[in-house]
Residue frames as qw, qx, qy, qz and C-alpha x, y, z in Angstrom:
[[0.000, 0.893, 0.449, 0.000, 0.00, 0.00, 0.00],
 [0.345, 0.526, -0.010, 0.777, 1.57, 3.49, -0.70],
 [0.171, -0.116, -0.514, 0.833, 2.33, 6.01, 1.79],
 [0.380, -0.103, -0.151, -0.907, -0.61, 8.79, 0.11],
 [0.726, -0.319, -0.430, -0.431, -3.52, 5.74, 0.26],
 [0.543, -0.215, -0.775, 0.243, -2.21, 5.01, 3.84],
 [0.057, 0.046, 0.148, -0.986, -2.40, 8.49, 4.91],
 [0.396, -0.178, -0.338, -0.835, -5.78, 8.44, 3.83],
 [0.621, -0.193, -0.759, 0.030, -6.69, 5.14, 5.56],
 [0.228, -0.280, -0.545, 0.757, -5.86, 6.45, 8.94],
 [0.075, -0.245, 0.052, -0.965, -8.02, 9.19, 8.26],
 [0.625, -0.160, -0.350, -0.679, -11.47, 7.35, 8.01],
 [0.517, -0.043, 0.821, -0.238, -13.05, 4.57, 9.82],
 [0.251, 0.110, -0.862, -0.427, -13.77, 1.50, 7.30],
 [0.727, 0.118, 0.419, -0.532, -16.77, -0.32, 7.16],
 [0.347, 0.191, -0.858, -0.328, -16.17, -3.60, 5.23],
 [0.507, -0.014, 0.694, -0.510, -19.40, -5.96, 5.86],
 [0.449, 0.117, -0.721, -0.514, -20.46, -9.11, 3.62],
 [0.723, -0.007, 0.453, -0.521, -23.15, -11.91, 4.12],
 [0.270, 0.374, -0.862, -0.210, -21.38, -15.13, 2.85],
 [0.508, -0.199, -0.802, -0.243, -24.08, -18.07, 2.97],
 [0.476, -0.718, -0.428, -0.274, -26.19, -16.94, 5.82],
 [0.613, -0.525, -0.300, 0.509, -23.59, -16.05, 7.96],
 [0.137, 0.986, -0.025, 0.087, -22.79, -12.25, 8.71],
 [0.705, 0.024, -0.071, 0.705, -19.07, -11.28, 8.54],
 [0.013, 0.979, 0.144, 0.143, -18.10, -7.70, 9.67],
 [0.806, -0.213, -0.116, 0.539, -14.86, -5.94, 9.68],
 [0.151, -0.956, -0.111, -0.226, -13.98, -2.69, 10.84],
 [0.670, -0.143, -0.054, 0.726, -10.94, -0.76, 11.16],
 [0.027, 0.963, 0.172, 0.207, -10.46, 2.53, 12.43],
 [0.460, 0.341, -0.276, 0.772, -7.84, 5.04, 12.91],
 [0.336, -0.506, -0.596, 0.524, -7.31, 6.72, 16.05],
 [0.032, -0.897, -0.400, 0.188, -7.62, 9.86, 17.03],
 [0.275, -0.566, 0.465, 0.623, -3.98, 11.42, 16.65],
 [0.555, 0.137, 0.720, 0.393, -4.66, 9.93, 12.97],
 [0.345, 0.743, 0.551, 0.157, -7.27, 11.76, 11.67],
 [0.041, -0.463, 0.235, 0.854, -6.60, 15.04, 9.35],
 [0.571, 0.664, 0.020, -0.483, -8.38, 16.47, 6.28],
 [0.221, -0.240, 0.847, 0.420, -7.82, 14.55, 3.10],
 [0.581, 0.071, -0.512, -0.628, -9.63, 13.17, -0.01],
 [0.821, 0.073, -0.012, -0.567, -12.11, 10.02, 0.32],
 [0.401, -0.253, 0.880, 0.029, -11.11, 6.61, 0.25],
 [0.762, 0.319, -0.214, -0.521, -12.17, 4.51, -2.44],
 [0.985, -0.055, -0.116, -0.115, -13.03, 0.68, -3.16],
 [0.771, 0.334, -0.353, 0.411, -9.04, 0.00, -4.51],
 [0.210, -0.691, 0.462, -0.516, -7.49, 1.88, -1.15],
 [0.801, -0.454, 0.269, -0.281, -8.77, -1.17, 1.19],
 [0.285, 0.459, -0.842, 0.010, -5.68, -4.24, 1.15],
 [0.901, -0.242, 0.124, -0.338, -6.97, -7.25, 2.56],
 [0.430, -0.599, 0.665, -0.117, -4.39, -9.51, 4.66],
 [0.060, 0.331, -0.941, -0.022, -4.36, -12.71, 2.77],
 [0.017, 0.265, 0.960, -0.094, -7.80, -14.00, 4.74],
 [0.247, -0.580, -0.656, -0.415, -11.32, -13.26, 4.26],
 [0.524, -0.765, -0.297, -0.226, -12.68, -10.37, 6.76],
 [0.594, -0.668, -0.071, 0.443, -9.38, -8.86, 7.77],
 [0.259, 0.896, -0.061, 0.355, -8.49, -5.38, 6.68],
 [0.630, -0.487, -0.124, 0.592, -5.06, -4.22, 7.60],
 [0.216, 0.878, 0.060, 0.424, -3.64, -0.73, 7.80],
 [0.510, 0.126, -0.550, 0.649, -0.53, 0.42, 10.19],
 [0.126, 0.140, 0.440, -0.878, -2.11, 2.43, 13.49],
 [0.552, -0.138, -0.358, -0.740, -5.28, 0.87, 12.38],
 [0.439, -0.119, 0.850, -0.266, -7.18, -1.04, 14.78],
 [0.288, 0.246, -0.806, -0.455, -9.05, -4.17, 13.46],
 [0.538, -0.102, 0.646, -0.532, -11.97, -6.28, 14.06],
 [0.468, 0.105, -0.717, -0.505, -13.92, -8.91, 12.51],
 [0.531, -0.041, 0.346, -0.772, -17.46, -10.25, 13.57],
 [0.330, 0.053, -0.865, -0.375, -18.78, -13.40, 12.83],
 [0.465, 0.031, 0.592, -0.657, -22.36, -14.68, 14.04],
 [0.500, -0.141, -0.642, -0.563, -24.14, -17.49, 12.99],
 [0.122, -0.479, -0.780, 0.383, -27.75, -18.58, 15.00],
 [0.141, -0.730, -0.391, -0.543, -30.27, -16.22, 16.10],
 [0.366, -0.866, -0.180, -0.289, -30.28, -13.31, 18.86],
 [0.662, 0.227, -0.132, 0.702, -26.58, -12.88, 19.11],
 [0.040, -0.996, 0.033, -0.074, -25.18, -9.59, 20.46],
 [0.752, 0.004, 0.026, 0.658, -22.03, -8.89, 20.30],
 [0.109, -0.979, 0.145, -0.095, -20.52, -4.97, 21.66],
 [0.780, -0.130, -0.034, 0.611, -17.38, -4.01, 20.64],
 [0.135, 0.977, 0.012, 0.165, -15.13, -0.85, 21.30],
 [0.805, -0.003, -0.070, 0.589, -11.69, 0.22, 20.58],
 [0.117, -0.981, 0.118, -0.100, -10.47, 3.40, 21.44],
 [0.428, -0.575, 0.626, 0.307, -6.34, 3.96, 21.26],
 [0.426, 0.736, -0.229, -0.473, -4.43, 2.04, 18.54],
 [0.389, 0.392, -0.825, -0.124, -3.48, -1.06, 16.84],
 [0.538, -0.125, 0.701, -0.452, -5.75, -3.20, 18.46],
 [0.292, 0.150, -0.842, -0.429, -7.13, -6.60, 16.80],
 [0.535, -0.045, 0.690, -0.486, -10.27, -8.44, 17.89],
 [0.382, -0.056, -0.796, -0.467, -11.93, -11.34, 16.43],
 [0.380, -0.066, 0.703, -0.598, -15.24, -12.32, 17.46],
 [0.246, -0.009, -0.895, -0.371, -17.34, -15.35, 17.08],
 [0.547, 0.054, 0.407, -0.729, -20.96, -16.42, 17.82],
 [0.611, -0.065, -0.654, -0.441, -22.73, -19.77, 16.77],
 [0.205, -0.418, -0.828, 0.312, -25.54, -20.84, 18.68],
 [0.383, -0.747, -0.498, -0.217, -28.49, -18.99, 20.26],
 [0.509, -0.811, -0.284, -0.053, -28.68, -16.19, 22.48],
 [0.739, -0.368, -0.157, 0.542, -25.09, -14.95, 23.33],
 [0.082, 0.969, -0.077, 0.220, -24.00, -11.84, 23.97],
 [0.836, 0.030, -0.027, 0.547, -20.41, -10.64, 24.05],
 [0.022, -1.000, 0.017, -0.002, -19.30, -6.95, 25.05],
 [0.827, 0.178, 0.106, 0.523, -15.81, -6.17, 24.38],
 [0.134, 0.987, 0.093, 0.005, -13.07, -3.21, 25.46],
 [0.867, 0.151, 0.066, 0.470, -9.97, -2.12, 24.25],
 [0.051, -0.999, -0.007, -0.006, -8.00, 0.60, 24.86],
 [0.545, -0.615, 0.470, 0.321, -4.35, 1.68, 24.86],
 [0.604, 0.572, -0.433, -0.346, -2.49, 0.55, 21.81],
 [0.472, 0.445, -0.744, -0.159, -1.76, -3.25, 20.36],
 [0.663, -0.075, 0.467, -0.580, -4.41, -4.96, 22.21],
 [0.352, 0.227, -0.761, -0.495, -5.05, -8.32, 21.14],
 [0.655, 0.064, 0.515, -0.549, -8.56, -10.38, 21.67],
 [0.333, 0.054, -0.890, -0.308, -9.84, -13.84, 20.58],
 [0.484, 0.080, 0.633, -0.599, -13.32, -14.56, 22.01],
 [0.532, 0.004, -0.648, -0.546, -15.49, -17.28, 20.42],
 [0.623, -0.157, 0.238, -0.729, -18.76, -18.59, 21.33],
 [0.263, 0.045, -0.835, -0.481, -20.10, -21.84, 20.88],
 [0.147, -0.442, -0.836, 0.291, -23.45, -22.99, 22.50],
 [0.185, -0.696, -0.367, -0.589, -26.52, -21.02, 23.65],
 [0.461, -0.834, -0.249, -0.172, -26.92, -18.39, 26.29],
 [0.684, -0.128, -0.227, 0.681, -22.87, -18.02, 27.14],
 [0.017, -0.983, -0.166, -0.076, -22.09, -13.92, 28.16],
 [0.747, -0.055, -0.047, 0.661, -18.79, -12.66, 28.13],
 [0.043, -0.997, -0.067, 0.003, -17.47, -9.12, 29.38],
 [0.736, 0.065, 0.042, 0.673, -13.91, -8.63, 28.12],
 [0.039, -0.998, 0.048, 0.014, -12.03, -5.26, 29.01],
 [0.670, -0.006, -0.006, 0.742, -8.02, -4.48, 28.43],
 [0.021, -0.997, 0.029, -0.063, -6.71, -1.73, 28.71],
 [0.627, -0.582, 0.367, 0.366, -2.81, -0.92, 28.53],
 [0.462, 0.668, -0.442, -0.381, -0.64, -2.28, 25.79],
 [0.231, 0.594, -0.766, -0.082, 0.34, -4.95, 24.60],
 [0.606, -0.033, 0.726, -0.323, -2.26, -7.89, 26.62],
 [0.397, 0.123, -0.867, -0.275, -3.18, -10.74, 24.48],
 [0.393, -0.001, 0.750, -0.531, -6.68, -12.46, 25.44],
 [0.384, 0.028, -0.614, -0.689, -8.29, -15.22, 24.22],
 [0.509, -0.036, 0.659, -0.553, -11.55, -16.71, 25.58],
 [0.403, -0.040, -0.632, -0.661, -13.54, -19.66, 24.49],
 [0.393, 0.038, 0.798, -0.455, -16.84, -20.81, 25.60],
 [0.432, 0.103, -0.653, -0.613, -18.49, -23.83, 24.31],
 [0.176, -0.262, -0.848, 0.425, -21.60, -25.07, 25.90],
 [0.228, -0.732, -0.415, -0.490, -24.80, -23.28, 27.30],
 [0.544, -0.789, -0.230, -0.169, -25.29, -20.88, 29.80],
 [0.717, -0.204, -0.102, 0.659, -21.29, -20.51, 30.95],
 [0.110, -0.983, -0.135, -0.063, -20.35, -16.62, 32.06],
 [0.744, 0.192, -0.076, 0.635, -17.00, -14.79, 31.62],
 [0.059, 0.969, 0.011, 0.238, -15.72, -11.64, 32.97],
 [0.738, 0.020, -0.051, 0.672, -12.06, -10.62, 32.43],
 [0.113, 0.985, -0.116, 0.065, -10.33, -6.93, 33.01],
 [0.729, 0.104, 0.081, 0.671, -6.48, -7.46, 31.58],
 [0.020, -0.999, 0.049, -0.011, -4.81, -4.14, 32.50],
 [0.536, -0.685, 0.337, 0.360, -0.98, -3.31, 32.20],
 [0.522, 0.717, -0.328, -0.327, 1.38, -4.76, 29.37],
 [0.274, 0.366, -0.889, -0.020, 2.65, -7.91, 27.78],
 [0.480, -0.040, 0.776, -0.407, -0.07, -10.13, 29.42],
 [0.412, -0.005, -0.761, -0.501, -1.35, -13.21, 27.95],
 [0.459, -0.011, 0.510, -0.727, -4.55, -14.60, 29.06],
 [0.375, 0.087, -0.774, -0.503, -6.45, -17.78, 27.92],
 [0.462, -0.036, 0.543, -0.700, -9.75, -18.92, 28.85],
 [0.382, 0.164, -0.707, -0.572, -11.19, -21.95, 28.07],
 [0.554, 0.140, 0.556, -0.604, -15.07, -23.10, 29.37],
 [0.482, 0.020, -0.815, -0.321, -16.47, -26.55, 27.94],
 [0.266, -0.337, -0.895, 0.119, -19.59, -27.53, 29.45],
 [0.146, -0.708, -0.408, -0.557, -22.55, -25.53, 30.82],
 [0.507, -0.820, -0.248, -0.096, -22.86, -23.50, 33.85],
 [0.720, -0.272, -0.229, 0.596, -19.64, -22.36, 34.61],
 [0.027, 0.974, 0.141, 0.175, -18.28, -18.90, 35.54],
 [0.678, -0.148, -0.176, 0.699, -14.65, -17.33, 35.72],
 [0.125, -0.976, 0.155, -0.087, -13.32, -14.01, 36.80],
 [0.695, 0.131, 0.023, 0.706, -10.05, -12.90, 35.93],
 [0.230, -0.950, 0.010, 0.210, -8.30, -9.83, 37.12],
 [0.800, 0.028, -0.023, 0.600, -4.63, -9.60, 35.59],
 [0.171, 0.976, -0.134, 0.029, -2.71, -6.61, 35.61],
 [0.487, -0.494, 0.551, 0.463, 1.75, -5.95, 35.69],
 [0.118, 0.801, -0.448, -0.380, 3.68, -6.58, 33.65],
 [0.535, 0.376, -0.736, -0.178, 4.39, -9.90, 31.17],
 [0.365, -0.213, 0.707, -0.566, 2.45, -11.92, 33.25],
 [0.369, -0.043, -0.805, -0.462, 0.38, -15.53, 32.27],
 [0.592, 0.087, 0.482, -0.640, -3.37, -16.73, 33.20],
 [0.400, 0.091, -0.782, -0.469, -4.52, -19.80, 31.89],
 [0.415, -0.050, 0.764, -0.491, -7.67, -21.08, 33.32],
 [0.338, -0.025, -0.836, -0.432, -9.89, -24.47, 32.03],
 [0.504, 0.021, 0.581, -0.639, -13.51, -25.49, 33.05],
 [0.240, -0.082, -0.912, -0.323, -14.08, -28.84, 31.67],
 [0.164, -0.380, -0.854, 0.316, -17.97, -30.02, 33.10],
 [0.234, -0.599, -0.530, -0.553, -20.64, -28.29, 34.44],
 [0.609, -0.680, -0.408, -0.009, -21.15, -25.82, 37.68],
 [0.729, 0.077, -0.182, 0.655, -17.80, -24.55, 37.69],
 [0.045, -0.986, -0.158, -0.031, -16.52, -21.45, 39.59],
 [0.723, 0.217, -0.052, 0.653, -13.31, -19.88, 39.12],
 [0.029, 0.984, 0.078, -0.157, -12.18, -16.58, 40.55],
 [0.661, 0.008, 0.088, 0.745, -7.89, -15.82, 39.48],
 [0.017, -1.000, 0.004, 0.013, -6.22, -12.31, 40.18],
 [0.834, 0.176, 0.150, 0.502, -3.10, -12.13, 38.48],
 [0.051, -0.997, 0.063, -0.008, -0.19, -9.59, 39.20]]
């Protein structure tokens, strides 16, 4: 990509959104604030796409990419700061998924699988790395990853379970697994 059509990139927030056999794909990349200045429009041939389906890259661009199949999904995401990446999934029924990022070069993996799961995901800092899966019904997540260089992996198989995670410092690891059904987990990581 040239320097003039990256300039330009940063300026705007993208909207790239296709429906590929019933399933919805959305990807969305925006420039921060420090980014934006006056400039011409973006057009179709401006956008580069990474190699895979539903991922738009651009330096100091952050990045997302939405994926829901089922019915009565929700899925809230918000990035604010810079270079941040999220992927989110949904198949099944009923799950909602809220999602914040902040700071710069955030990186999230959260995928549903089952009905009724809820997940509240929050970083902040630089540099945290969190992925969460839950696959199953009814299973409940709430992380807040603050600081930098943390990696975080969550991974709920089976129905009813619930973790809390707290990390914060500095290059620090959380890895917690709920296999079954009923589980409670609380981890504060520092």
């Amino acid at each position: 990509m040239n320097p003039a059509t990256l300039g330009r990139l940063r300026q705007h927030r993208m909207l790239v959104s296709a429906i590929l056999g019933g399933v919805m794909v959305l990807t969305l990349a925006t420039a921060s604030a420090a980014d934006l200045a006056g400039g011409s429009e973006l057009g179709p041939s401006d956008l580069e796409l990474a190699g895979r389906p539903g991922l738009l890259t651009a330096a100091a661009a952050s990045v997302a990419s939405i994926e829901q199949r089922g019915t009565a999904n929700t899925a809230d995401l918000s990035q604010q700061g810079g270079r941040h990446a999220a992927q989110l999934v949904q198949r099944g029924d009923g799950n909602q998924l809220r999602a914040r990022q902040s700071g710069l070069s955030q990186q999230l993996t959260a995928v549903q699988d089952g009905t009724g799961n809820e997940a509240e995901l929050r970083q902040a800092g630089s540099a945290n790395r969190l992925d969460v899966l839950q696959a199953g019904s009814s299973n409940t997540v709430n992380v807040l990853q603050a600081g930098s260089r943390n990696l975080s992996q969550i991974d709920q198989q089976g129905n009813y379970n619930r973790a809390d995670l707290v990390q914060a410092g500095r290059g620090t690891t959380a890895i917690l697994s709920q296999q079954g059904h009923g589980g409670k987990a609380t981890l504060v990581v520092h």
